[in-house]
KOLSEPA-553389 format. One record per residue: residue in three letters; y, z, x of N, C-alpha, C, O in turn. Coordinates in steps of 0.05 Angstrom, whole numbers, plus 32768, in hexadecimal, padded with zeros to 4 digits. Example, Ala and Ser with C-alpha at 12.3 -4.5 7.8 and 13.67 -1.06 7.14 Angstrom:
KOLSEPA-553389
ALA7F8E809C81087FA6809C80F67FBE809C81087FBE80A9811D SER7FD3808E81017FEB808F81118001809D8102801780A1810C 
***
This chain:
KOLSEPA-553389
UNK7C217D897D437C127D727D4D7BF67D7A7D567BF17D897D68 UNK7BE27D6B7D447BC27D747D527BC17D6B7D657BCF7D577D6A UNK7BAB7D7A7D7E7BAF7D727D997B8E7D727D9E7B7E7D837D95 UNK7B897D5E7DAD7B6E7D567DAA7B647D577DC27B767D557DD4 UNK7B457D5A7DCE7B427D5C7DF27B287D507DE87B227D4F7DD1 UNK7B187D447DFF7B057D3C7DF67AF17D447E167AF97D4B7E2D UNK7AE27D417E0F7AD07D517E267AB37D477E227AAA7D427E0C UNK7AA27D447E3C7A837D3C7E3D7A7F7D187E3F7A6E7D0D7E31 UNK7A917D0A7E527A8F7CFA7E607A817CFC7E7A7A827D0A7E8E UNK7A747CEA7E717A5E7CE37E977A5A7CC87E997A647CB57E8D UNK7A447CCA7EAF7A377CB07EB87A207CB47EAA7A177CCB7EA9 UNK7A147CA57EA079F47CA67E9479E77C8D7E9C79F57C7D7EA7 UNK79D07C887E9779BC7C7B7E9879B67C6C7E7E79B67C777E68 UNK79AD7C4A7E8179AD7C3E7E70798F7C4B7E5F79797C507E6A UNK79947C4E7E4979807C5A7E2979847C737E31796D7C7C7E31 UNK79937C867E38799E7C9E7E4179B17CAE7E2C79B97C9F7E1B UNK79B87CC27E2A79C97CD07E1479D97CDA7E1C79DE7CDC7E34 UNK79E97CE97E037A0E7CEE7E167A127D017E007A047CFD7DED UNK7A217D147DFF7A2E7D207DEE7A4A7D2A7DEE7A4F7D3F7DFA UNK7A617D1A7DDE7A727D217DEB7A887D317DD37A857D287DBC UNK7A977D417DD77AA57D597DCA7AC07D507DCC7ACB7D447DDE UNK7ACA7D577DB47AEB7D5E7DAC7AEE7D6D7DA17AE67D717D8A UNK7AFF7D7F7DB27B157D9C7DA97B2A7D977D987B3F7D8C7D9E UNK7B237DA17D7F7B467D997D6A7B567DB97D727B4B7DCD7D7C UNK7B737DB87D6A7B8D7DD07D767B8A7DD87D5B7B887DF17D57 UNK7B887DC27D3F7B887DCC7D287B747DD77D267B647DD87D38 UNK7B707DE87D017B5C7DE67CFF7B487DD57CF37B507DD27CDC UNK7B317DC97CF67B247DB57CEE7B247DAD7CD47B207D967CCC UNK7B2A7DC37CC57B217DB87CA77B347DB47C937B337DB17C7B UNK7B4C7DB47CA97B677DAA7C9B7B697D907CA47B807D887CA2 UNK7B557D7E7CAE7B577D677CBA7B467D517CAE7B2E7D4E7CB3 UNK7B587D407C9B7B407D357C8D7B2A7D1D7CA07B127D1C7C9D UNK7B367D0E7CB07B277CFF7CC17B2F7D037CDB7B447D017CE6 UNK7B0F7D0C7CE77B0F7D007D097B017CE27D167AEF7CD47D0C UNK7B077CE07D207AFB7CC07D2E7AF77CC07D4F7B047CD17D5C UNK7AE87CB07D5A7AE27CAF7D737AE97C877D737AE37C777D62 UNK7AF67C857D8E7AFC7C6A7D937AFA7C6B7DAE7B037C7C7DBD UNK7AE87C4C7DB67AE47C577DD87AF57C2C7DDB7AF77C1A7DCC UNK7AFC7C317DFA7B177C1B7E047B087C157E177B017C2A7E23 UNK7AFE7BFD7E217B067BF07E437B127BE37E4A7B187BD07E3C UNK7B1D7BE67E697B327BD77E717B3B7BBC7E627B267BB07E61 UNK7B497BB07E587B4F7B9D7E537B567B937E327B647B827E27 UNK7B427BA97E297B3C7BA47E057B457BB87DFB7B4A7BCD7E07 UNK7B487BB37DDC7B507BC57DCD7B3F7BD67DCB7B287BD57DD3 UNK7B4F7BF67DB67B327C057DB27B267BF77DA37B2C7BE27D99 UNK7B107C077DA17AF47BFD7D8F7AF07C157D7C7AE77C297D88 UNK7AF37C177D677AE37C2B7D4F7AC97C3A7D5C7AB97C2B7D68 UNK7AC57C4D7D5A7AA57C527D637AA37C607D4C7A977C517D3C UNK7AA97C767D417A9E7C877D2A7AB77C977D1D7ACA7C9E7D2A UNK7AB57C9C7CFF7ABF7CAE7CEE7AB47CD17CE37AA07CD57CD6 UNK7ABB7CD87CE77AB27CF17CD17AC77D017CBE7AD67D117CC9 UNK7AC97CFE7CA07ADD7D037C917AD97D1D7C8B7AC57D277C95 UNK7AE97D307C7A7AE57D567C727ACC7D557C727ABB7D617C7F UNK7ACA7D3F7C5B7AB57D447C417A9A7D3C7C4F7A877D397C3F UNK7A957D357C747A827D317C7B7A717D177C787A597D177C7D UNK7A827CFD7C707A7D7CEB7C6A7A887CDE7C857A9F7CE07C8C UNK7A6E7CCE7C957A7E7CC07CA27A737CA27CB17A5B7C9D7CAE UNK7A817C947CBD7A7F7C7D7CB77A807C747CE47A887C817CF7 UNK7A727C587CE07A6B7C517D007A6F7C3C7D0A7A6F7C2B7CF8 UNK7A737C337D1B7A797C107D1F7A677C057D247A577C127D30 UNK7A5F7BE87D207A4A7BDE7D227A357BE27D317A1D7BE47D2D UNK7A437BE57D457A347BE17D647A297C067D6E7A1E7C0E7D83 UNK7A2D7C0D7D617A217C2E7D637A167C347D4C7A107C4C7D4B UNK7A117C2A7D3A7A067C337D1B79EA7C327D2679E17C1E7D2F UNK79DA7C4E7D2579BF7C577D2179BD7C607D3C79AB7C717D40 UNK79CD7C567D5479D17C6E7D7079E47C807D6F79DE7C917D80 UNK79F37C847D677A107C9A7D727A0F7CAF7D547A117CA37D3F UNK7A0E7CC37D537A117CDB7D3C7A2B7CEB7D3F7A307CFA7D52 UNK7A397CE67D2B7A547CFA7D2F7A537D0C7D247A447D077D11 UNK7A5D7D287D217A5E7D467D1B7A797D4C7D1B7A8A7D407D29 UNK7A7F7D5C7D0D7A8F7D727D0D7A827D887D047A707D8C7CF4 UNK7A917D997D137A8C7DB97D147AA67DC77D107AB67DCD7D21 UNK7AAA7DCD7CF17ABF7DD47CF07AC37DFE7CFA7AD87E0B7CFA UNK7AAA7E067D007AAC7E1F7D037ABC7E1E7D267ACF7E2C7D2A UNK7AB47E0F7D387AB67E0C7D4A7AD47DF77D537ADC7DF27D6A UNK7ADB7DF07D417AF87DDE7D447AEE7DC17D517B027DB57D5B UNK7AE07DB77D537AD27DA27D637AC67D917D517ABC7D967D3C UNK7AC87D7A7D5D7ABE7D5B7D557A9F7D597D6A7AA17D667D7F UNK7A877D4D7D667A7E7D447D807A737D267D767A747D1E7D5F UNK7A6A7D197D8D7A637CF97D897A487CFD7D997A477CFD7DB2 UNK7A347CFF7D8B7A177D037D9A7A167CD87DA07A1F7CC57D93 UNK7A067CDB7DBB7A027CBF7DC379EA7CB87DC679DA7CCA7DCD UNK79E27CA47DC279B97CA27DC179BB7C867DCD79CD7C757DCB UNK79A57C857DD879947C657DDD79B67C587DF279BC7C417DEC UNK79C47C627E0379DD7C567E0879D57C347E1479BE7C2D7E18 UNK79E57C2A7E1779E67C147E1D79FD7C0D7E367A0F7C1C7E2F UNK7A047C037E4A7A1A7BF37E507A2B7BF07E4A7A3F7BF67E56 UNK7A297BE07E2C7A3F7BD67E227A4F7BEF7E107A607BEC7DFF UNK7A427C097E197A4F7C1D7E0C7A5F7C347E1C7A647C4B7E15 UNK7A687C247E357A787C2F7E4A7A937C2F7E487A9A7C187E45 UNK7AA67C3F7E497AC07C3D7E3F7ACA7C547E407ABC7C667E49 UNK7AE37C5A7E397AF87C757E387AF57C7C7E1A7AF97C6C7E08 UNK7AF17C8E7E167AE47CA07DF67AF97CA97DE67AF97CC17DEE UNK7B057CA87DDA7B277CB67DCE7B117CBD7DAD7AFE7CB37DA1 UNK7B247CD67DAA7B277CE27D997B357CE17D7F7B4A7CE47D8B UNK7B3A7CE07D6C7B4D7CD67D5E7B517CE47D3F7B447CDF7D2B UNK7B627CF47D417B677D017D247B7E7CEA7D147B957CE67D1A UNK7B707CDC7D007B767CC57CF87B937CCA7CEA7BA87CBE7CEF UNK7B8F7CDF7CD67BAF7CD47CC67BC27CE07CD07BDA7CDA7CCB UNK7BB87CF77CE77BD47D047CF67BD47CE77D057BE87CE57D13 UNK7BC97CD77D057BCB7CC87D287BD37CD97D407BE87CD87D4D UNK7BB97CED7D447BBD7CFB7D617BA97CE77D757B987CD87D6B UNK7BAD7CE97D877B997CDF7D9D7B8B7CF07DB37B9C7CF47DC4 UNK7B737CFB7DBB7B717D087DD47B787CEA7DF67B817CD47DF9 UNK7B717CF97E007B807CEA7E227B5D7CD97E247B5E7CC37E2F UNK7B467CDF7E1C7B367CD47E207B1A7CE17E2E7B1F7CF87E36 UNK7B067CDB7E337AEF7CDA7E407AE47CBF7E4F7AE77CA97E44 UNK7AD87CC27E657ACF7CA87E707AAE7CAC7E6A7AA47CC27E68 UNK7AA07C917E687A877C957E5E7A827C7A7E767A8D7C647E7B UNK7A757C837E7B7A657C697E8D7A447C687E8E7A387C7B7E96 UNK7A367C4D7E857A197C4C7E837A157C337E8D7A1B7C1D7E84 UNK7A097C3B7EA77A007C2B7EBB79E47C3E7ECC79DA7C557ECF UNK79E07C1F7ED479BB7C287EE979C17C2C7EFF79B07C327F10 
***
């Protein structure tokens, strides 16, 4: 079972940046898709970003041209670079190795003044 952690949650400042990290148990390049999905109280997750082997990867509306996803497969790690944050981009950050369906426990992101 891949086991996922996710790390580099804070408080930031609105038009402020974030960078936040996931540790895969596997190794990365036996993993064809990672994804990042961030939740607030009440709502479902939300899609935030893809990155497939082959380095192709894909964003949800509302982050397309702020948020850059990476993998580093030398390093076993996913990261989700954050730009220009917003408010409405406050939430618990999960990790997500898609066709295992693993989940990490999360990150808290909060962007407020």
């Amino acid at each position: 079972q891949v086991q996922l952690v996710e790390s580099g949650g804070d408080l930031v400042h609105p038009g402020g940046s974030l960078t936040l990290s996931c540790a895969v148990s596997e190794r990365i390049k036996l993993i064809e898709a990672l994804a990042w999905f961030r939740q607030t109280p009440g709502n479902e997750r939300e899609f935030v970003a893809q990155i497939n082997r082959d380095g192709n990867a894909d964003y949800g509306s509302s982050v397309l041209g702020r948020f850059i996803i990476f993998r580093h497969d030398a390093e076993n790690k996913m990261t989700l670079e954050m730009n220009r944050l917003v408010p409405e981009d406050t939430g618990v950050y999960y990790c997500n190795a898609v066709l295992e369906a693993a989940w990490g426990r999360g990150t808290q992101v909060t962007v407020s003044s």
